[in-house]
N, C-alpha and C positions, 0 to 999 in steps of 0.2 A: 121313386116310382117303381108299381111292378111291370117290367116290360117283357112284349114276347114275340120271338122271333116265328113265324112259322113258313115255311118252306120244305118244298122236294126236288129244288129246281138246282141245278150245278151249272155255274158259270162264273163267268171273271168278275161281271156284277156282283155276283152272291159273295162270290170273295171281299172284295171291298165294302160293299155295303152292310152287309152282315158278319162275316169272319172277322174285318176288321173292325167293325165299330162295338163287338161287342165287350173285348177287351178296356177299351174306354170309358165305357157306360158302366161296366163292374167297378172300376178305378174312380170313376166320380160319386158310386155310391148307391147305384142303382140295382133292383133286382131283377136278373135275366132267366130268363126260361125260354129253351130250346123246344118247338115243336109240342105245341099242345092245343089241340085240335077240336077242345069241344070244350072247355072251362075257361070261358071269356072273362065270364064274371068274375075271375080272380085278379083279371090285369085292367092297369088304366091306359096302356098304350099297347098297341100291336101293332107290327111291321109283315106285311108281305112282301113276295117276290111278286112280277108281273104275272105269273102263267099260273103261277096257283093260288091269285087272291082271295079271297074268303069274306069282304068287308060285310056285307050285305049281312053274312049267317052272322057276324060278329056284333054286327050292331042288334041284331032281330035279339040275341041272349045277354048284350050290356050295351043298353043304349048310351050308357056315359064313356064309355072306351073311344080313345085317340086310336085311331084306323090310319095306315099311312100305308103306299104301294109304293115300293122301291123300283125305281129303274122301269117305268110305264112303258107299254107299248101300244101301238095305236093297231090293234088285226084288221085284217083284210078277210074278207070271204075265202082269198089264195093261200092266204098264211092258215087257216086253219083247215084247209085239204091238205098242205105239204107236210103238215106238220098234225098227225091224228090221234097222238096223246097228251098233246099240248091243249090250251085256251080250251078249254074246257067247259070256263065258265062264263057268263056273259060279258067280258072284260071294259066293254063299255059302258057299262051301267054300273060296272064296279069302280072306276073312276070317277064315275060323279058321285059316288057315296060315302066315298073317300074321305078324311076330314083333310089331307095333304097327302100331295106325293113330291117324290124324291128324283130329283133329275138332275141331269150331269150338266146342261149348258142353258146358257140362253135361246139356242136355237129350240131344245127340246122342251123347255121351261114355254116359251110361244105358240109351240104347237099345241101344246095342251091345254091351254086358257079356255078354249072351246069346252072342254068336256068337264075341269075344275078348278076353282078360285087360285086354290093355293099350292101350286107346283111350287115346292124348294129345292135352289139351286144347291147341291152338294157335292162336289166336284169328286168325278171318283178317279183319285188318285193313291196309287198302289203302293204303299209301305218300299221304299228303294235309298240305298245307301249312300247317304253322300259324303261320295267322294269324289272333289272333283280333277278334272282331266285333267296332267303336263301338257296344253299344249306347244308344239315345237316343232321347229322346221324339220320337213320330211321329205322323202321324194314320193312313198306311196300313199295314196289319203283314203282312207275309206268313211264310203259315206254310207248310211245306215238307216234302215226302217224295222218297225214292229210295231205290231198290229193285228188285223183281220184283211185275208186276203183280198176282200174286194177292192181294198184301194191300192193294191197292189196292180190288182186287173186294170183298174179304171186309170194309172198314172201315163197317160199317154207321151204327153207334155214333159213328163221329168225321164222317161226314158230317153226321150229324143235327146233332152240337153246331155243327161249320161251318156250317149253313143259319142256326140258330137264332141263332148269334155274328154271322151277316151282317146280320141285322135291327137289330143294333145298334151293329156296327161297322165300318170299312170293313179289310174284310180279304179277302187271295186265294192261294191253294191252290196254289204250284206244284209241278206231281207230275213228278216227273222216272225216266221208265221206260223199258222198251225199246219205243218204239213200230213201230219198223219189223221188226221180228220177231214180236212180239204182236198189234199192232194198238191201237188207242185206246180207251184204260177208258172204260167203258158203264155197269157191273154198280155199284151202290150208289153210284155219281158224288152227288156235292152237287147241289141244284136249284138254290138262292139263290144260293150262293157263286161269286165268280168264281172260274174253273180254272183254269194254265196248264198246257197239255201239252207237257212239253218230253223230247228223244230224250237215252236216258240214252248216257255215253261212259266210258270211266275216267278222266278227266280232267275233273270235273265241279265241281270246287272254285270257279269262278268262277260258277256258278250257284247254288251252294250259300250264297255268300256274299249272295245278297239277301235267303235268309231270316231272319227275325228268331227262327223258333222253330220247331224240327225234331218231327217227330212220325216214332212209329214204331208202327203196327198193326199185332200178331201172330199176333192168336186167328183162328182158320180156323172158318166156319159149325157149328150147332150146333140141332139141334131141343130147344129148350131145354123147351117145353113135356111132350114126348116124353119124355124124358132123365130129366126130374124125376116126370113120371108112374109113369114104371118103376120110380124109386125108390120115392114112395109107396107104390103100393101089392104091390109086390113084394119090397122089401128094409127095410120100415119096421118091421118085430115084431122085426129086431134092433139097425137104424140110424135115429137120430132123424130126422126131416124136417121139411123147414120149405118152404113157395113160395118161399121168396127166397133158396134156397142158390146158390152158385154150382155151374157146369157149366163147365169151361171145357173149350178143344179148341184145339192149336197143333199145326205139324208137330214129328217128331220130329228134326227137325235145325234146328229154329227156334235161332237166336244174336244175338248182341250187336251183330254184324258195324256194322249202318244205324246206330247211337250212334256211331260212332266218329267217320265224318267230319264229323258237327255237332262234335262234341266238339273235336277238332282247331282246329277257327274259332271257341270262346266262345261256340257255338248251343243254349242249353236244350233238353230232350227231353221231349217227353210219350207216356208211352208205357204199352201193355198189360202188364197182370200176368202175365209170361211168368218161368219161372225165371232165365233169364238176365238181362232186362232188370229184376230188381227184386237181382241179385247189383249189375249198375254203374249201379243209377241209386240214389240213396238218395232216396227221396220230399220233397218238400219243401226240398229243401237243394240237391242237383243235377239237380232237375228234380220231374219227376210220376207216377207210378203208376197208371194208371184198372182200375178192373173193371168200370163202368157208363157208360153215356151220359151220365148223369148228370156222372160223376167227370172225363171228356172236357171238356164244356163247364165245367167249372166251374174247371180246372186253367187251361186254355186263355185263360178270361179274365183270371186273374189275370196271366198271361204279357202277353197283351194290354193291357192297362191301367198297365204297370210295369214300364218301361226298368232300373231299379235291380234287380229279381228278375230278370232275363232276364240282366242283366252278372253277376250272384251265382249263379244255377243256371249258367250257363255257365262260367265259369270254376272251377267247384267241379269240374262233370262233366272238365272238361280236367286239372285236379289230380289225379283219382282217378286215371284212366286211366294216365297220363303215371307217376307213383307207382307205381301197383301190373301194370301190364296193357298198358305200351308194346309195341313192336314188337323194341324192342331187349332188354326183358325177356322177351316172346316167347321167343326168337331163345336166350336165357340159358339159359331154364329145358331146351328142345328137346336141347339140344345134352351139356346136363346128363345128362338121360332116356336119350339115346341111348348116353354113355358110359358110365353103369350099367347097360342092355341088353349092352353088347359084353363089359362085364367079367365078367357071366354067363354070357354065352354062350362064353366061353373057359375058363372055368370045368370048361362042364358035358362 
């Protein structure tokens, strides 16, 4: 196939999705071309970024051309004032004209059924070294994040068990984020716990490797008091209620993604009950599941406390992944998708 990538958009997306896939696509045989912006008619598939898709003008100069938008966003009227060199185009219309797009989870694969048939799940997970962890009895344990700082802001719950776990163990928080772009986490920081703040890169596997135990906080703020009020006494003469149901609230593109490169190094995960992270993480076996503050501190110390479960959740989570949800199974199934895409569309 001649495929072609076109983008001006720089992100950790664009990295995986496009950086990395197109070393593969060359290696299985295919012909890539980088940025070509008005000669459709010469490819049978093209890949966008979400902010600069182009489907519509692609289809209008080769109605037989495979259209695919990487990494979808769903804008808001606020997202395109914050944001006034962005979305540019009418991104919702570009979605449905779409022949498939490219999403990182189920959760984001869900949200976009509304808009088109065939969201595929691709999990974008970043090229990371494996190797994994000694682990071994210690006295200091460090527990570990990387990511995007909002679920730094939003981990209300995993600071408190941090504080609460510092009064009895000696343990420290390295957060690994974008600080020179963001600025340095403020919003529900730990009091007790020592922090480190360190500047996130893509190449971050040797930082990664000091942690003895990876966390990942998903759930995004929530008036839970609010939330459940309106259930009582609004929606209770037909749905049961209880004070202690849960409420939860994640983005609609929350994914798997921040498992992975623990997972890679034999790093156990404790992580929110998000759909994704309760599809590769199996509770108790390759890691943790929390819905409470509670369920935080109390996963966390057993982590803490027991070198033998942190070498056994790690290496479990590395076996599932590797098994079922590698990079190169990725890479399998995608390519599968799109050959069944083409032979319909010659078809129709």
């Amino acid at each position: 196939m001649k495929i072609l990538f076109n983008t001006n958009y720089v992100s950790a997306a664009t990295n995986i999705g496009i950086d990395q896939m197109i070393p593969k696509l060359e290696a299985a045989g295919h012909n890539i071309k980088r940025n070509d912006w008005n000669n459709y008619q010469n490819y049978d598939l093209v890949f966008f970024m979400s902010p600069d898709s182009r489907v519509a003008e692609a289809k209008n100069k080769n109605p037989n051309i495979l259209t695919c938008i990487i990494d979808p966003k769903i804008v808001s009227f606020f997202d395109k004032i914050k944001s006034k060199t962005l979305w540019k185009q009418p991104i919702m219309r570009e979605l449905r004209f779409a022949d498939f797009l490219l999403v990182s989870s189920i959760e984001h694969r869900d949200s976009l059924l509304k808009y088109n048939k065939n969201p595929f799940i691709n999990y974008f997970f970043p090229i990371t070294p494996k190797e994994k962890k000694q682990h071994t009895e210690k006295k200091k344990i460090t527990i570990g994040y990387h990511g995007n700082k909002v679920h730094l802001d939003s981990m209300a719950d995993v600071s408190w068990a941090l504080d609460k776990l510092s009064e009895k163990y000696d343990i420290e928080f390295l957060a690994i984020y974008n600080i020179q772009k963001l600025g340095k986490w403020v919003m529900n920081r730990p009091k007790k716990c020592k922090v480190i703040d360190t500047q996130w890169t893509s190449d971050m596997a040797e930082d990664l490797r000091k942690c003895d135990i990876g966390v990942s906080p998903s759930l995004q703020p929530i008036n839970i008091k609010l939330g459940l009020a309106f259930t009582k006494y609004f929606l209770n003469r037909k749905f049961p209620y209880s004070p202690d149901d849960y409420l939860f609230r994640f983005k609609y593109s929350n994914g798997p993604g921040r498992l992975y490169n623990f997972a890679m190094l034999g790093i156990p995960v404790v992580a929110d009950a998000t759909p994704s992270q309760c599809q590769f993480i199996q509770d108790e076996k390759s890691g943790f599941i929390c819905c409470t503050k509670e369920s935080w501190y109390n996963s966390l110390e057993r982590l803490i406390g027991d070198a033998n479960l942190r070498k056994m959740q790690g290496e479990n989570l590395f076996n599932f992944i590797e098994n079922n949800y590698s990079i190169e199974k990725n890479f399998e199934r995608l390519m599968g998708f799109i050959n069944d895409l083409q032979s319909v569309k010659k078809r129709q």
